[in-house]
C-alpha positions as CSV (number, residue, x, y, z in Angstrom):
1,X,-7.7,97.0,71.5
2,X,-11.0,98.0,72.7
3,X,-15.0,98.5,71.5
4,X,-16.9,100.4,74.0
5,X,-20.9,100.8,72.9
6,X,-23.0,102.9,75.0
7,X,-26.7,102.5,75.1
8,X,-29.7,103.7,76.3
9,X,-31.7,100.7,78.4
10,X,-31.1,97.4,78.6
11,X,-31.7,93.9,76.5
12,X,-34.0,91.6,78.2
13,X,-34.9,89.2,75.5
14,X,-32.9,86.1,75.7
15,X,-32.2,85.5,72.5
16,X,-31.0,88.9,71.9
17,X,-28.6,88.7,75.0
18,X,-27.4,85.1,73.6
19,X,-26.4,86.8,70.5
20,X,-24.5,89.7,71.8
21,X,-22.8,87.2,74.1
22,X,-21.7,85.2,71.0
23,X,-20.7,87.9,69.4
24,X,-18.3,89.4,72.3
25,X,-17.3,86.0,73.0
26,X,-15.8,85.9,69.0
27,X,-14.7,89.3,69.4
28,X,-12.6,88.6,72.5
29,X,-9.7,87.1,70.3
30,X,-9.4,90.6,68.5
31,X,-10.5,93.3,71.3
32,X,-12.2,93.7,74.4
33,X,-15.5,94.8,74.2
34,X,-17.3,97.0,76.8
35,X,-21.9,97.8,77.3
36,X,-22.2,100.7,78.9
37,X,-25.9,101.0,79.6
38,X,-27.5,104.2,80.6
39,X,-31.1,104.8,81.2
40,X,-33.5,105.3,79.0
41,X,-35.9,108.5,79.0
42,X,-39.3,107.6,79.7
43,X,-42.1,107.9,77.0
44,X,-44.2,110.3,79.1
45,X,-41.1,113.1,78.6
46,X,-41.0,115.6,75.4
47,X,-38.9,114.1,72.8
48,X,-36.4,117.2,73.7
49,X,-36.2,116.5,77.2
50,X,-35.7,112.5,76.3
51,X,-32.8,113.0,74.0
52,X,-30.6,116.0,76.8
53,X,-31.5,113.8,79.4
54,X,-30.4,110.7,77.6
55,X,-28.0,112.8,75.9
56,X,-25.9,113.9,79.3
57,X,-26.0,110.5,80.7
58,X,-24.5,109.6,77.4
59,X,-21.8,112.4,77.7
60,X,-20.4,111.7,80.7
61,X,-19.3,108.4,79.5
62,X,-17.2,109.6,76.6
63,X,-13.6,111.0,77.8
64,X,-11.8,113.8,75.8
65,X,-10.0,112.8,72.6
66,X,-11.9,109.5,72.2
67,X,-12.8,108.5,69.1
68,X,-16.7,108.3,68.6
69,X,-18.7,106.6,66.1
70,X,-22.6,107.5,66.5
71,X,-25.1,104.6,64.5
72,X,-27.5,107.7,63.0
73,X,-30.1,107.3,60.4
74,X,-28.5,109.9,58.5
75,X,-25.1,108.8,58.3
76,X,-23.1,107.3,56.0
77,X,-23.7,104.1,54.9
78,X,-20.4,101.9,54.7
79,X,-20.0,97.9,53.1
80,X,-18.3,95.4,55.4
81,X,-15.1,96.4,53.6
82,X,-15.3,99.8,54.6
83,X,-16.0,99.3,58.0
84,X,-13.4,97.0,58.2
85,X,-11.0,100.0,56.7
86,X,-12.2,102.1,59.0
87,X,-12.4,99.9,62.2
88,X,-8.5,99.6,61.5
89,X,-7.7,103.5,61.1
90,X,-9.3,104.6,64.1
91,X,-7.8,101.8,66.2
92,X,-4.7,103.4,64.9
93,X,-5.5,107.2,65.2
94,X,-7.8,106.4,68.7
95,X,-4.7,104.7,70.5
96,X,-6.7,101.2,69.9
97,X,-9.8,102.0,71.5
98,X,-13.8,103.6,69.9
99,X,-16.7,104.3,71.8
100,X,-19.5,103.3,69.1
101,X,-23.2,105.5,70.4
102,X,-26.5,103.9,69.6
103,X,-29.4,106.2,70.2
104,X,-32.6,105.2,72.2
105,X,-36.1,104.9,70.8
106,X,-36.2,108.6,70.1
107,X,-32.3,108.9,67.9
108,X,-29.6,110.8,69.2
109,X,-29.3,113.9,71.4
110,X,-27.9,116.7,68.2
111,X,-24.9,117.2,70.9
112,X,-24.0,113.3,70.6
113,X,-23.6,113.5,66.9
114,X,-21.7,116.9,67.0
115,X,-19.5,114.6,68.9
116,X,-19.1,112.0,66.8
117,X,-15.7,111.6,64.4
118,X,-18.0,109.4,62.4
119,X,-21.7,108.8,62.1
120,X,-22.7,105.5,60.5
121,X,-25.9,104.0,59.4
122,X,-27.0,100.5,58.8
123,X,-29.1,101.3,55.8
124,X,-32.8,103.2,55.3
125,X,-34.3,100.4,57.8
126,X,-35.3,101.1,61.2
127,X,-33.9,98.7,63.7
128,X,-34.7,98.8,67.5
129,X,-31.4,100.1,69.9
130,X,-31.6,96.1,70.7
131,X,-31.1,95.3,67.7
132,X,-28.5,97.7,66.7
133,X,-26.3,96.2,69.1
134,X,-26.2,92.5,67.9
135,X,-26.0,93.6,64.3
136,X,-23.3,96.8,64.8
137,X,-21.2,93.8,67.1
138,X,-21.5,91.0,64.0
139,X,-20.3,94.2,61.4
140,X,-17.4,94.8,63.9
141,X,-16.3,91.0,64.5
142,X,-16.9,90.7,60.1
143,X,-14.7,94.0,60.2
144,X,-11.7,92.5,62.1
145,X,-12.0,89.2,60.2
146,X,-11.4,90.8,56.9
147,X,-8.3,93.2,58.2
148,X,-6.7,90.0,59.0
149,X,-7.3,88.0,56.2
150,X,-9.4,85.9,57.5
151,X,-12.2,83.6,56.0
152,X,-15.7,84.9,56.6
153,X,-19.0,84.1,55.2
154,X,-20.2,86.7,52.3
C-alpha cells in the first residue's frame, strides 16, 4: 500500500520535519508513504498565475487512473471513522495506492480539484500547507489503526 502527498514548498522547521518523520515512521508498518515537493509560486505572481503554475507542476505528478484526494476548504468534512472507511475503499478501488494534494498558500489550482475523486477538509480552520501535512499524516496513521482494530487514543 502506498500514501503519496504532493506539496507546494518545502518544511524547514524542525519540529515540523520531526513530526512528519514520526508520523511516516508509524505509518511504515501499514504503507509506504511518499513527499513529493514541487515549488511554490512566488508571492510577487497574480494569484491566477500562482495556482496554473503550481497547478501544472502539480499535474504532472498525478498518473492516469490514480486516485486523488485534494485537502480543500470546501470539502467535506469526514470524522476519523470516516476517513478510516474511506482510506480502506480507495486502497481497494486505487489498486492500494492515493495521491492526497495539499494546496500552497494561495488553495488549489480549480483543475487540481476537478481532479480529485475526493476533496476533504480539516474543518472551518485555516492551517498552513506545513501544517496540513503533519495533521492529514496523524488522520491517515489514526485511519489505518482503526480498520485494523487497533487501540488508539480518542
Amino acid at each position: 500500500m502506498k500514501i503519496r502527498i504532493i506539496a507546494p514548498g518545502k518544511i524547514k522547521e524542525k519540529w515540523l520535519v520531526g513530526g512528519i518523520d514520526e508520523y511516516r515512521k508509524r505509518l511504515s508498518k501499514y504503507c509506504t508513504t511518499e513527499i513529493i515537493e514541487v515549488a511554490d509560486s512566488p508571492d510577487s505572481l497574480p494569484v491566477d498565475a500562482a495556482l496554473a503554475k503550481e497547478g501544472d507542476l502539480i499535474l504532472s505528478k498525478i498518473k492516469d487512473g490514480e486516485i486523488v484526494w485534494v485537502m480543500d476548504l470546501h470539502g467535506k468534512l469526514f470524522s476519523s471513522e470516516e476517513i478510516s472507511k474511506i482510506l480502506t475503499d480507495d486502497m481497494e478501488r486505487g489498486g492500494a495506492s492515493i495521491t492526497v494534494v495539499i494546496g500552497g498558500s494561495n488553495g488549489l489550482d480549480p483543475r487540481i480539484v476537478k481532479r480529485a475523486d475526493r476533496r476533504i477538509c480539516f474543518g472551518n480552520i485555516t492551517l498552513t500547507h506545513q501544517m496540513t501535512r503533519l495533521i492529514l499524516l496523524e488522520q491517515i496513521y489514526r485511519g489505518f489503526k482503526i480498520s485494523g482494530g487497533e487501540k488508539y487514543h480518542k
